[in-house]
Biopython code that builds the backbone (N, CA, C, O; Angstrom):
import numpy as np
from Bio.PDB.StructureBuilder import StructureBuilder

atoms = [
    (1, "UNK", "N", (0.843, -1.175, 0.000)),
    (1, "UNK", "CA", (0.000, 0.000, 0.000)),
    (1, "UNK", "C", (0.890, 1.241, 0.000)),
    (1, "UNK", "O", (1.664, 1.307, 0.955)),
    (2, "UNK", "N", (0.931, 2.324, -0.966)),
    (2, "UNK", "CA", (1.799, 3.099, -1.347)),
    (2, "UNK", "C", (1.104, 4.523, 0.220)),
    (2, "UNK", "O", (-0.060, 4.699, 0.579)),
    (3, "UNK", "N", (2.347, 5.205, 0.729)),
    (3, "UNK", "CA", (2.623, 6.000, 1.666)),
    (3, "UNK", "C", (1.635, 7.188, 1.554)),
    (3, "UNK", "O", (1.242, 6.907, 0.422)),
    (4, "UNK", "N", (1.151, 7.961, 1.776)),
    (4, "UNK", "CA", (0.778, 9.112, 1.526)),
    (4, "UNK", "C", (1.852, 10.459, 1.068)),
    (4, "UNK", "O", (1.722, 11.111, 0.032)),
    (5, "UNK", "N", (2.947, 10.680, 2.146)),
    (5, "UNK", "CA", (3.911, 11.582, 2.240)),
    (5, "UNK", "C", (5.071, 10.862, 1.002)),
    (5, "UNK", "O", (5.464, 11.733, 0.224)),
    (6, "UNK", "N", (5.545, 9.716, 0.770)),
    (6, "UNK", "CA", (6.391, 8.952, 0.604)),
    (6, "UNK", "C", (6.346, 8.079, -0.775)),
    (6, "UNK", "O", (5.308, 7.488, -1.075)),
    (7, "UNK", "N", (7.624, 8.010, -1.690)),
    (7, "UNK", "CA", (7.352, 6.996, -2.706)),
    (7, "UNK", "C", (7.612, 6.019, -2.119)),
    (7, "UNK", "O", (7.895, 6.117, -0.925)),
    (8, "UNK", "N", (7.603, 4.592, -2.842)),
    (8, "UNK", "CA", (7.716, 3.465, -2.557)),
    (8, "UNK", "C", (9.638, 3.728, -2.273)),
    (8, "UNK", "O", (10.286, 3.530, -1.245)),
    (9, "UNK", "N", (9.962, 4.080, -3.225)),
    (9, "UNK", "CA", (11.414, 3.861, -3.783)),
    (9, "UNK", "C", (12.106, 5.315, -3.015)),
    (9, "UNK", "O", (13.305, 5.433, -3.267)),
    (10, "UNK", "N", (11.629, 6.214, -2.290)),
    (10, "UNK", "CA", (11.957, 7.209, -1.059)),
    (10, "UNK", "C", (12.351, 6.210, 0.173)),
    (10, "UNK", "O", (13.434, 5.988, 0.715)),
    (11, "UNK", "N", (11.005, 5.686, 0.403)),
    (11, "UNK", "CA", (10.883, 4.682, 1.633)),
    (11, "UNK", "C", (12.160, 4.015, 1.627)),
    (11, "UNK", "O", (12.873, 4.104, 2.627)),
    (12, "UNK", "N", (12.497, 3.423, 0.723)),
    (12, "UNK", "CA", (13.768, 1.875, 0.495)),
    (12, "UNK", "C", (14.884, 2.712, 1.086)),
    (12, "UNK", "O", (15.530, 2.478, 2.108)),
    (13, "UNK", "N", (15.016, 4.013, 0.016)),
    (13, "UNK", "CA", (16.867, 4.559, -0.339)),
    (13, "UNK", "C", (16.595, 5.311, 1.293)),
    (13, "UNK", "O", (17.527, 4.957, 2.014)),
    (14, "UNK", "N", (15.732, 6.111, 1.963)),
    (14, "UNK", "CA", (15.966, 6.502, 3.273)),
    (14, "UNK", "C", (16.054, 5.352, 4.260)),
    (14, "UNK", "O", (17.123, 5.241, 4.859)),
    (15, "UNK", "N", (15.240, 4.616, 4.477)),
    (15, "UNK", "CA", (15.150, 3.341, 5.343)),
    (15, "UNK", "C", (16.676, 2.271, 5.052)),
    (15, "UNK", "O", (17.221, 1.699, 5.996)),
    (16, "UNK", "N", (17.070, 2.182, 3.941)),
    (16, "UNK", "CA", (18.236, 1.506, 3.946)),
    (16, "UNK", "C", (19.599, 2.172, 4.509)),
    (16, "UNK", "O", (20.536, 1.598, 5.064)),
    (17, "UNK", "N", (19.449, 3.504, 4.219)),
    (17, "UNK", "CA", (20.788, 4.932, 4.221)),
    (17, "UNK", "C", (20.946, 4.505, 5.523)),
    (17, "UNK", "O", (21.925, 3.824, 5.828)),
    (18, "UNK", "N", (19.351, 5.102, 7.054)),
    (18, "UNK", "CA", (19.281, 4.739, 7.932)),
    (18, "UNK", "C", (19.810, 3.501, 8.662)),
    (18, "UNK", "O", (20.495, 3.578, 9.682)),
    (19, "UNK", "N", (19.344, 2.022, 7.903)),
    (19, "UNK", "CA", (20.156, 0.838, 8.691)),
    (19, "UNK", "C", (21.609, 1.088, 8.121)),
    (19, "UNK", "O", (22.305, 1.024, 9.134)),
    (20, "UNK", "N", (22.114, 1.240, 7.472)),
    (20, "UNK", "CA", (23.745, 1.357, 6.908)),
    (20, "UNK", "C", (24.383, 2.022, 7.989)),
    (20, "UNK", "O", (25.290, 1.555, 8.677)),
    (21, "UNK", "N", (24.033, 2.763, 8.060)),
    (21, "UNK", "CA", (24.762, 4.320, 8.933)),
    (21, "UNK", "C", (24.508, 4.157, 10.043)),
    (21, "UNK", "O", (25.472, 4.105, 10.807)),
    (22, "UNK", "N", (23.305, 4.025, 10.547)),
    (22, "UNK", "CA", (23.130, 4.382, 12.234)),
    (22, "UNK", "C", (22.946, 3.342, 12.768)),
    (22, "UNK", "O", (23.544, 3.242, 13.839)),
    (23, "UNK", "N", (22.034, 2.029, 12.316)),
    (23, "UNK", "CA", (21.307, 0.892, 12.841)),
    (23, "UNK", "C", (21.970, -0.499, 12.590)),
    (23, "UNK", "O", (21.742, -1.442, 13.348)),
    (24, "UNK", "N", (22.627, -0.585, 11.728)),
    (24, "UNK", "CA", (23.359, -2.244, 11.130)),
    (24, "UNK", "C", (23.930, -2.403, 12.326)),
    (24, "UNK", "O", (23.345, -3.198, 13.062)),
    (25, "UNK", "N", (25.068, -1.799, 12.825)),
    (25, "UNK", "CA", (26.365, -2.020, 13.710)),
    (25, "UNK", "C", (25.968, -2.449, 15.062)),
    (25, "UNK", "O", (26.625, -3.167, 15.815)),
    (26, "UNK", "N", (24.407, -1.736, 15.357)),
    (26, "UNK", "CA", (23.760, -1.977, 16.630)),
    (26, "UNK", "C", (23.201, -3.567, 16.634)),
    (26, "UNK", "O", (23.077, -4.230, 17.663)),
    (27, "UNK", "N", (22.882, -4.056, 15.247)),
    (27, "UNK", "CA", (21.908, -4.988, 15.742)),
    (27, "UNK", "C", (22.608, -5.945, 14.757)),
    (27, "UNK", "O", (22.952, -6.972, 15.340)),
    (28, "UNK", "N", (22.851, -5.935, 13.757)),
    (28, "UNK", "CA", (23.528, -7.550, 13.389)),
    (28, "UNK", "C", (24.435, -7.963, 14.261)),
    (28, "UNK", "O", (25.654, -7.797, 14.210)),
    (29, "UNK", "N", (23.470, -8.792, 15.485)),
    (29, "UNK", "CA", (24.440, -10.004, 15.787)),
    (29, "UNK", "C", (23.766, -10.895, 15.863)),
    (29, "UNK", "O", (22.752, -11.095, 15.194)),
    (30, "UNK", "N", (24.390, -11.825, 17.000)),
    (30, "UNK", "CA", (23.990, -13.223, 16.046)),
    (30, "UNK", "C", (22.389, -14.091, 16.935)),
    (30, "UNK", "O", (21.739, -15.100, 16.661)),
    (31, "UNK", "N", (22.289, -12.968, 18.126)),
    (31, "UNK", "CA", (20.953, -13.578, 17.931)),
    (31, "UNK", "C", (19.902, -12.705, 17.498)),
    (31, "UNK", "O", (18.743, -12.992, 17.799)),
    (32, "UNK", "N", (20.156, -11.679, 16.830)),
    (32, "UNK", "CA", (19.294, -11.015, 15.523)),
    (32, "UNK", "C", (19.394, -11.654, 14.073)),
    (32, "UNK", "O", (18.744, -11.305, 13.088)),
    (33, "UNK", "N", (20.450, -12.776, 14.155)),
    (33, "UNK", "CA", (20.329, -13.375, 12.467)),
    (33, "UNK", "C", (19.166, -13.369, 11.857)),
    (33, "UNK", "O", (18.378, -14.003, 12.558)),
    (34, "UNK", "N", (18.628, -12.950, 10.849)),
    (34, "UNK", "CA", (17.244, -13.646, 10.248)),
    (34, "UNK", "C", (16.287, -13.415, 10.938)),
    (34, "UNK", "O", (15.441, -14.299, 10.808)),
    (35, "UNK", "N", (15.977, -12.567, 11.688)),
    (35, "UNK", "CA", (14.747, -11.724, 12.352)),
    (35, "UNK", "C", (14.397, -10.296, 11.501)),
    (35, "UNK", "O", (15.078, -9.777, 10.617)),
    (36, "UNK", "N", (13.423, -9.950, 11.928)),
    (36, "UNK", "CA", (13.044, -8.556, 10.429)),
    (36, "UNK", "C", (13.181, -7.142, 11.534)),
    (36, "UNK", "O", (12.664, -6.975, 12.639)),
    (37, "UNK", "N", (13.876, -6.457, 10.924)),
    (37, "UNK", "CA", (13.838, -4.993, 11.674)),
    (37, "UNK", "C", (12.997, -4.573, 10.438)),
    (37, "UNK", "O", (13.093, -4.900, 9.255)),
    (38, "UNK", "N", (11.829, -3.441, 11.325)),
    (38, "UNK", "CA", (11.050, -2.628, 10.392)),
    (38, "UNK", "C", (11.520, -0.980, 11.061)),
    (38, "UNK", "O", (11.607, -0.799, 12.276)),
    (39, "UNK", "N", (11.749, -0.043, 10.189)),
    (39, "UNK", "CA", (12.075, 1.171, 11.052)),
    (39, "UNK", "C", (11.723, 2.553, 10.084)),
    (39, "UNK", "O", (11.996, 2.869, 8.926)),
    (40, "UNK", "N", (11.128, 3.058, 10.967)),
    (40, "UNK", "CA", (10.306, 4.398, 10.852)),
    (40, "UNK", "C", (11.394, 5.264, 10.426)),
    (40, "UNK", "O", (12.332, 5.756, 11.052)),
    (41, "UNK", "N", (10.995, 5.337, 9.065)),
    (41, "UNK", "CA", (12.494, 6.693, 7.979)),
    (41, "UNK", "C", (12.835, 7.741, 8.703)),
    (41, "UNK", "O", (13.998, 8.125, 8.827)),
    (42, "UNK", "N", (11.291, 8.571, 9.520)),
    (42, "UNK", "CA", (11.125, 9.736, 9.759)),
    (42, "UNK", "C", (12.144, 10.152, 11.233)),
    (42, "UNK", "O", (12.776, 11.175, 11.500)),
    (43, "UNK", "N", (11.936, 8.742, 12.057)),
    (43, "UNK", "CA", (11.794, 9.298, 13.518)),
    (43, "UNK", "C", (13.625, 8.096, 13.922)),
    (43, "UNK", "O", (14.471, 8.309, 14.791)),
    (44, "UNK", "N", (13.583, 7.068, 12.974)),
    (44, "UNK", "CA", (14.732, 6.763, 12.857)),
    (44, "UNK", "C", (14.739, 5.586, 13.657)),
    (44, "UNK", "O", (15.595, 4.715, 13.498)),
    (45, "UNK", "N", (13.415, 5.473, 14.901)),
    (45, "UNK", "CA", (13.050, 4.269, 15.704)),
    (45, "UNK", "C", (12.801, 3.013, 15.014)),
    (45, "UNK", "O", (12.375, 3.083, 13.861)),
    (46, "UNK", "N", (13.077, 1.445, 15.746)),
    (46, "UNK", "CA", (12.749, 0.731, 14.816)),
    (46, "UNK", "C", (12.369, -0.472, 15.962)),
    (46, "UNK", "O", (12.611, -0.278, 17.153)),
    (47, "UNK", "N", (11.735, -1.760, 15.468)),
    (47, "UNK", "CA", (11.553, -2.572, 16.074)),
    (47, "UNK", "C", (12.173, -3.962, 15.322)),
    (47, "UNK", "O", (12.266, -4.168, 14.112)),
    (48, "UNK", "N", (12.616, -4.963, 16.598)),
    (48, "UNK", "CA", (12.939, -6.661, 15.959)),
    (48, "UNK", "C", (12.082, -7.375, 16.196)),
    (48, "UNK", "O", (11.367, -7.151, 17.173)),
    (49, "UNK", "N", (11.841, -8.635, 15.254)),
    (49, "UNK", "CA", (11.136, -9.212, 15.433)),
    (49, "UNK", "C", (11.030, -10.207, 14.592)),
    (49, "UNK", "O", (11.143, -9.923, 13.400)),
    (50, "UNK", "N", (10.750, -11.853, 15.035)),
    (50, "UNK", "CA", (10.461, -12.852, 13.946)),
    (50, "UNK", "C", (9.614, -12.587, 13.522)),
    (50, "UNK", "O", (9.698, -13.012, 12.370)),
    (51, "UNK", "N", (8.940, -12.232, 13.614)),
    (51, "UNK", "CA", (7.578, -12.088, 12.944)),
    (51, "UNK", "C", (7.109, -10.658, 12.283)),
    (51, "UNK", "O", (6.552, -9.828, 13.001)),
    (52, "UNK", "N", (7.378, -10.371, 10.744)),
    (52, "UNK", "CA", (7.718, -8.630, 10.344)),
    (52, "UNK", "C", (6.659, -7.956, 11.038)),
    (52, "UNK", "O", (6.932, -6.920, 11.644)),
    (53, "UNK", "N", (4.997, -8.589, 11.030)),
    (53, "UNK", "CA", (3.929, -7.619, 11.166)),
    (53, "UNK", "C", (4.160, -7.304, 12.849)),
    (53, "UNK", "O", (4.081, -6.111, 13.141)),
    (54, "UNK", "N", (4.417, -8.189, 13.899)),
    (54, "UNK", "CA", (4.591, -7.677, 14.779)),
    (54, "UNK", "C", (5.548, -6.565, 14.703)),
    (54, "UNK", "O", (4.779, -5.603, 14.718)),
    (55, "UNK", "N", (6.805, -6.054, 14.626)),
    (55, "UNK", "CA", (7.908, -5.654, 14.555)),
    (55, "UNK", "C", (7.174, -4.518, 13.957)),
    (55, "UNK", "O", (7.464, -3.522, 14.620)),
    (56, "UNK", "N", (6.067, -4.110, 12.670)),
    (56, "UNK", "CA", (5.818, -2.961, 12.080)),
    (56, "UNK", "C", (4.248, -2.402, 12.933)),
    (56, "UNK", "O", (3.673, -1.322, 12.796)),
    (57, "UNK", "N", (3.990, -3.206, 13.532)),
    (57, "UNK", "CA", (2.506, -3.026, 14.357)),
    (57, "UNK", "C", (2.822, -2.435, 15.569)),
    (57, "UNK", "O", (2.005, -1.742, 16.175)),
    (58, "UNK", "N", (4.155, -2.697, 16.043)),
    (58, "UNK", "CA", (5.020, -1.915, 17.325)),
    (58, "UNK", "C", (4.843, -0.273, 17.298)),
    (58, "UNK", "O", (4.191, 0.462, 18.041)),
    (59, "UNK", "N", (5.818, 0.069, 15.955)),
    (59, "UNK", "CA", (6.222, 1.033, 15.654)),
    (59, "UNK", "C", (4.561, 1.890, 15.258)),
    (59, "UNK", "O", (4.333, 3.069, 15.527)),
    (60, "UNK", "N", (3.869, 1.219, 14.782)),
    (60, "UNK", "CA", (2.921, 2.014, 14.187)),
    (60, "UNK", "C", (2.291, 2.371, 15.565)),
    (60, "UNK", "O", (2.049, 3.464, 16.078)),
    (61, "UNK", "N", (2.126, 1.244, 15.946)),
    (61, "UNK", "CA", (1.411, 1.820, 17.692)),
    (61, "UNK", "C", (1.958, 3.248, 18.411)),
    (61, "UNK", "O", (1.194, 4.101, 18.863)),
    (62, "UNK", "N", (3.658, 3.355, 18.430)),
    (62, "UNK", "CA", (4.080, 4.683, 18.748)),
    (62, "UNK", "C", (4.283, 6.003, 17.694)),
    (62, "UNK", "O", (4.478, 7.192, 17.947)),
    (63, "UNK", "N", (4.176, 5.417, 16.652)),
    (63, "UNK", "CA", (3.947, 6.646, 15.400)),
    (63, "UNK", "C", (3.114, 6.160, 14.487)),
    (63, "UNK", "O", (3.540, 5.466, 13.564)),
    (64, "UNK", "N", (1.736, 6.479, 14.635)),
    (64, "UNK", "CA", (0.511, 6.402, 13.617)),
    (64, "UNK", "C", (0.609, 7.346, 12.815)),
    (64, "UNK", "O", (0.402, 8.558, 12.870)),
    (65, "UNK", "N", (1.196, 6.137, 11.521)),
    (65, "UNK", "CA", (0.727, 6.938, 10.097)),
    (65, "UNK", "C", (2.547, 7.161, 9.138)),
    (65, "UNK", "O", (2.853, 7.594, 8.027)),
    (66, "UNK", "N", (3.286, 6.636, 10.226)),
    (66, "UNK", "CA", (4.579, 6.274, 10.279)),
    (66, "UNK", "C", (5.254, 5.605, 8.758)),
    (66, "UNK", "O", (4.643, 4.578, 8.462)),
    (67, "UNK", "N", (6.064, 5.863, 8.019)),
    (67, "UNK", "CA", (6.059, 5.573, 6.987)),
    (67, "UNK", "C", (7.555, 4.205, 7.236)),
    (67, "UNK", "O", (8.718, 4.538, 7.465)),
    (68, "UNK", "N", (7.160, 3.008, 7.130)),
    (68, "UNK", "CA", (7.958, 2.091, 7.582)),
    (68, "UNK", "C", (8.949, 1.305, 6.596)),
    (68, "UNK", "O", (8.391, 1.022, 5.537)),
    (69, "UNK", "N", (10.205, 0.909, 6.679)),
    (69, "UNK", "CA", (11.013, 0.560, 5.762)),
    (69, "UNK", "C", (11.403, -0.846, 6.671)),
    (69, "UNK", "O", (12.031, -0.685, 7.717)),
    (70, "UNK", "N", (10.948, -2.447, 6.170)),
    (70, "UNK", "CA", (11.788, -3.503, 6.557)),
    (70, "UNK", "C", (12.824, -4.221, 5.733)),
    (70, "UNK", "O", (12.921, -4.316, 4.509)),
    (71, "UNK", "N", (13.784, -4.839, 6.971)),
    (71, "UNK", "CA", (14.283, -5.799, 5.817)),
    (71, "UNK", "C", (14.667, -6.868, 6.837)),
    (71, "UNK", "O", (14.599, -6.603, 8.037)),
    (72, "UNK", "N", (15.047, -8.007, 6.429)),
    (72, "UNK", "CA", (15.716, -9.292, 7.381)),
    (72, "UNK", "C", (16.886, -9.326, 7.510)),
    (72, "UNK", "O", (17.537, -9.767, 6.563)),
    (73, "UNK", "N", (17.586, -8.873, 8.726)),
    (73, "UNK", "CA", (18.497, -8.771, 9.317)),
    (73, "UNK", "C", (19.849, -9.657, 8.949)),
    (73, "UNK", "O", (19.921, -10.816, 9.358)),
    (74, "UNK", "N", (20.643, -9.224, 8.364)),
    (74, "UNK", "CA", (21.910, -10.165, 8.073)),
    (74, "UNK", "C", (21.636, -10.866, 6.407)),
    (74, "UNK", "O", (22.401, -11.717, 5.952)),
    (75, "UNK", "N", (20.578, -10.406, 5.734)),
    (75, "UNK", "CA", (20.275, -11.330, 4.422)),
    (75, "UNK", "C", (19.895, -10.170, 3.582)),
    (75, "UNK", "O", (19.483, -9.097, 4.021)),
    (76, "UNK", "N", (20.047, -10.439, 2.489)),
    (76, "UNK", "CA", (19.463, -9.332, 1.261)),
    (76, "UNK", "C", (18.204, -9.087, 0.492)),
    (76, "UNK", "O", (18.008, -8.428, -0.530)),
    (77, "UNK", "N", (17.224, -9.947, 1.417)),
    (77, "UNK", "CA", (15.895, -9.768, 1.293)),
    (77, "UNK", "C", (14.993, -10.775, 2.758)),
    (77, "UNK", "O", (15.231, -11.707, 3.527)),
    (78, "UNK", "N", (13.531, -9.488, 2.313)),
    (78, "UNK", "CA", (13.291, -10.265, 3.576)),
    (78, "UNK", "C", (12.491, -11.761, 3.400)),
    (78, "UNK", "O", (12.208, -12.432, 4.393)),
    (79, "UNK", "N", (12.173, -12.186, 2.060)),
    (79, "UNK", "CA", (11.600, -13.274, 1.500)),
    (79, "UNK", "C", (12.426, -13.455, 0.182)),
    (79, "UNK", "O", (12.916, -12.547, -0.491)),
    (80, "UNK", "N", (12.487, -14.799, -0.057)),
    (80, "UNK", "CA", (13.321, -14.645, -1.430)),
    (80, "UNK", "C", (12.899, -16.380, -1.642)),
    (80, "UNK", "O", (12.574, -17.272, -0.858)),
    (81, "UNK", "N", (13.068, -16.310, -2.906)),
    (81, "UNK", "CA", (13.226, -18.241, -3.119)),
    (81, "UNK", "C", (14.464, -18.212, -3.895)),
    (81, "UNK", "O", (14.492, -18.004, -5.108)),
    (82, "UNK", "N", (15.652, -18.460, -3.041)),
    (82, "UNK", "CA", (16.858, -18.944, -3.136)),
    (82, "UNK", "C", (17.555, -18.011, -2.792)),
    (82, "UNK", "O", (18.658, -17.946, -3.334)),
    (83, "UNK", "N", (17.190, -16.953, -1.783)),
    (83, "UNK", "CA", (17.784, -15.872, -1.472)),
    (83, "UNK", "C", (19.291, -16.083, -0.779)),
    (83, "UNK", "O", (19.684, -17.246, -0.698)),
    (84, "UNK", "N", (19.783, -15.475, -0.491)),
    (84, "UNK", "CA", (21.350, -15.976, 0.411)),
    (84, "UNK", "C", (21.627, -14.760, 1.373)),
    (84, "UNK", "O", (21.411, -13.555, 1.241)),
    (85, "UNK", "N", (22.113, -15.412, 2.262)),
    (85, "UNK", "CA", (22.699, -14.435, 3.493)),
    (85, "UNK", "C", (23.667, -13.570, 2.918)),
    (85, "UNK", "O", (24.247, -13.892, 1.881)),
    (86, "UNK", "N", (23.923, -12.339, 3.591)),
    (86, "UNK", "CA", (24.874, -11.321, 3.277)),
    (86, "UNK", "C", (26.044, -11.684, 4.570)),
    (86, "UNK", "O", (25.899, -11.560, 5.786)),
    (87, "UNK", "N", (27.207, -12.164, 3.795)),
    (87, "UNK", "CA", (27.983, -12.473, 4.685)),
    (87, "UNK", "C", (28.850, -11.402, 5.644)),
    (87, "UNK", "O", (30.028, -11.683, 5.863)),
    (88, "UNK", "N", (28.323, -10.266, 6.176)),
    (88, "UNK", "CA", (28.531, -9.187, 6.731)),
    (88, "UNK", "C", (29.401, -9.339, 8.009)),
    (88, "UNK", "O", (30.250, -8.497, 8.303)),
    (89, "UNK", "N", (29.144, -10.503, 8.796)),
    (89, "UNK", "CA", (29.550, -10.470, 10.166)),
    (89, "UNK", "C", (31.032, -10.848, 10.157)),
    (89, "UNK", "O", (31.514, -11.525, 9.249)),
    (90, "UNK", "N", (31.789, -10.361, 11.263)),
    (90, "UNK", "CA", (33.203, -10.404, 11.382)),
    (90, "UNK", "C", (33.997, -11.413, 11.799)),
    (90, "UNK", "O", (35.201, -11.526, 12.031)),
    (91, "UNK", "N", (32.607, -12.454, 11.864)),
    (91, "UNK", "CA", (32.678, -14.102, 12.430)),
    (91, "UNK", "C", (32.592, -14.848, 11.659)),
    (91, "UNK", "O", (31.501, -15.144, 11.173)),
    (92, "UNK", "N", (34.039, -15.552, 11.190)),
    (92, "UNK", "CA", (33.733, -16.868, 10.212)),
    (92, "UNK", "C", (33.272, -17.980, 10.558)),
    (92, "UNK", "O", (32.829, -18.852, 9.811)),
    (93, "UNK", "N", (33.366, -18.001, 11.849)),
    (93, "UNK", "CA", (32.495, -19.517, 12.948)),
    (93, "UNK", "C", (31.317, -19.290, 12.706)),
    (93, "UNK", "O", (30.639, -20.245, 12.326)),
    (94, "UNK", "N", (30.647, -17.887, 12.850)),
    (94, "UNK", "CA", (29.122, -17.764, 13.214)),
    (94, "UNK", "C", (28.479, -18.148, 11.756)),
    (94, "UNK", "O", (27.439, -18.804, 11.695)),
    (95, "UNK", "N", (29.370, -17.561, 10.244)),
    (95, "UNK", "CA", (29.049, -17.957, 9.438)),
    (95, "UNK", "C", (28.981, -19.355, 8.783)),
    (95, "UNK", "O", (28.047, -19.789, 8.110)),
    (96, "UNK", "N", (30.271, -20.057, 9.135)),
    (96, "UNK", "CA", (30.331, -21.458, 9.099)),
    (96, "UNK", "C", (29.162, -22.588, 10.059)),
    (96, "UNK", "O", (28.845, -23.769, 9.916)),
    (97, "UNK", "N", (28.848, -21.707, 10.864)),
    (97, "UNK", "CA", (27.556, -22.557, 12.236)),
    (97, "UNK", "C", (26.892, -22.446, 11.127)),
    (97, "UNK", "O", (26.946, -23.157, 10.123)),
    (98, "UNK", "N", (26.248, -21.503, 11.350)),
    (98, "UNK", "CA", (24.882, -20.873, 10.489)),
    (98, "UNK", "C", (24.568, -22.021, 9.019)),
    (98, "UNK", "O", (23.491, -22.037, 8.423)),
    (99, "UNK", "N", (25.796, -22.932, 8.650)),
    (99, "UNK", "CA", (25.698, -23.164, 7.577)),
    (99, "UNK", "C", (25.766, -25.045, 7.769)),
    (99, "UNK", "O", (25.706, -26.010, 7.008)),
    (100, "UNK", "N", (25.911, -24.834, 9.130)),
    (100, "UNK", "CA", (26.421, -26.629, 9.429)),
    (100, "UNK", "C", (27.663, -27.125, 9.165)),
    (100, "UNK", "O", (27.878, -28.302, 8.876)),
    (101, "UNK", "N", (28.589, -26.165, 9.266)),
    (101, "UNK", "CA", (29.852, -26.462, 8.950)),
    (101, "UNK", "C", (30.702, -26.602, 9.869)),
    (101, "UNK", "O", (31.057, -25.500, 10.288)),
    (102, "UNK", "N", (31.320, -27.667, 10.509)),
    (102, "UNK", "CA", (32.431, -27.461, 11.279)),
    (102, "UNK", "C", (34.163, -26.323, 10.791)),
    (102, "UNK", "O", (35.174, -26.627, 10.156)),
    (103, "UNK", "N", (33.704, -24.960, 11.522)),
    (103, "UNK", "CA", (34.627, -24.336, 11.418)),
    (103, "UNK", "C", (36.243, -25.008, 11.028)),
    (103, "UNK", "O", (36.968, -24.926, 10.036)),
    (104, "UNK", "N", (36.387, -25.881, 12.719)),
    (104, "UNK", "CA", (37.934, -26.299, 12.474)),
    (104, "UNK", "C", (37.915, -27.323, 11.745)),
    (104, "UNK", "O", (39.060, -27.680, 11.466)),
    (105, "UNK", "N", (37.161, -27.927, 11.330)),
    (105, "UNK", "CA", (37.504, -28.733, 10.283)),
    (105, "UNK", "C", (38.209, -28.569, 8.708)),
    (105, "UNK", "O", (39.155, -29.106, 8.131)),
    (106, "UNK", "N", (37.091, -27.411, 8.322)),
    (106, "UNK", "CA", (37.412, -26.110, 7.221)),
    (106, "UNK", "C", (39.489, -25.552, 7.327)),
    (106, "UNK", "O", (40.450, -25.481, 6.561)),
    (107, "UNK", "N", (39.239, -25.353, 8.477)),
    (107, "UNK", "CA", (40.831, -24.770, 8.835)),
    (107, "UNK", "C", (41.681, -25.990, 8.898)),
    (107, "UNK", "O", (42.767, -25.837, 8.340)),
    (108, "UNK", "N", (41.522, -26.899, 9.311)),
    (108, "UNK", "CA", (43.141, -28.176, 9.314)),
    (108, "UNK", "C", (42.363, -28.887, 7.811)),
    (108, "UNK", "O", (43.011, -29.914, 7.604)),
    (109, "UNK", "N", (41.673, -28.805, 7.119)),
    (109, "UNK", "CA", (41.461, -29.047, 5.734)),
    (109, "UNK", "C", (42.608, -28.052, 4.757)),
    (109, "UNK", "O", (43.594, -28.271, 4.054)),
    (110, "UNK", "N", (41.812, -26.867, 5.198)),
    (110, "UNK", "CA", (42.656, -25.762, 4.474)),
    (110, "UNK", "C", (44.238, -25.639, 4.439)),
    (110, "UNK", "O", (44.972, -25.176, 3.566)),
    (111, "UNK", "N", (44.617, -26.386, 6.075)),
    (111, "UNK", "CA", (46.171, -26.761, 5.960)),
    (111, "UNK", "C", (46.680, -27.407, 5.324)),
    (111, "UNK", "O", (47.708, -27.052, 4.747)),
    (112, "UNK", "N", (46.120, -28.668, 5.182)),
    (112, "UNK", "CA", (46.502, -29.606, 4.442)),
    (112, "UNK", "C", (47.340, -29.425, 3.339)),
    (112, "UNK", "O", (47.677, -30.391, 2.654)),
]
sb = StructureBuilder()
sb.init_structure("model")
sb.init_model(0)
sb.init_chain("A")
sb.init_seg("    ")
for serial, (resi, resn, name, xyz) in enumerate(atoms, 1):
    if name == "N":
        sb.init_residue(resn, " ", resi, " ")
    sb.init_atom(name, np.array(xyz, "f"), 0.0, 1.0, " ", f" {name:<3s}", serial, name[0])
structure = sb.get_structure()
């Protein structure tokens, strides 16, 4: 449902600028993997949550009429069919878990 104040494609490039800059560093970790932050362009507040509509039903509750930008935390969309994680984090374990991989295994392989 398109914004009143807001394009669709306003919403994205402010709401993304916002997680880049002020919000990523706070919240990708690792028990935010794959949970949806939705966050208000205007006011810069945002909510987590497995579940997106909770997470945007938060925010709307404290700013009605709030123009909201989500995405899934640590991945490059928040639904995708065959989507892939954004390998962002500074943890090659957390990324190797995440994937079923025994880390040290990877490493005395890699010696070999």
């Amino acid at each position: 449902m398109p914004h009143s104040r807001y394009s669709s494609e306003e919403i994205a490039r402010r709401g993304e600028q916002l997680y880049e800059n002020k919000i990523r560093k706070q919240v990708e970790l690792e028990e935010n993997m794959g949970k949806v932050i939705s966050i208000d362009i205007e006011t810069g507040d945002y909510e987590i949550d497995d579940d997106p509509l909770s997470a945007g039903r938060r925010l709307q509750a404290k700013h009605a009429g709030a123009a909201l930008y989500g995405k899934r935390i640590g991945y490059n969309a928040v639904y995708s069919l065959g989507g892939s994680r954004k390998y962002r984090c500074t943890s090659p374990q957390l990324v190797f878990r995440e994937q079923g991989i025994d880390f040290d295994k990877v490493i005395v392989e890699l010696q070999l």
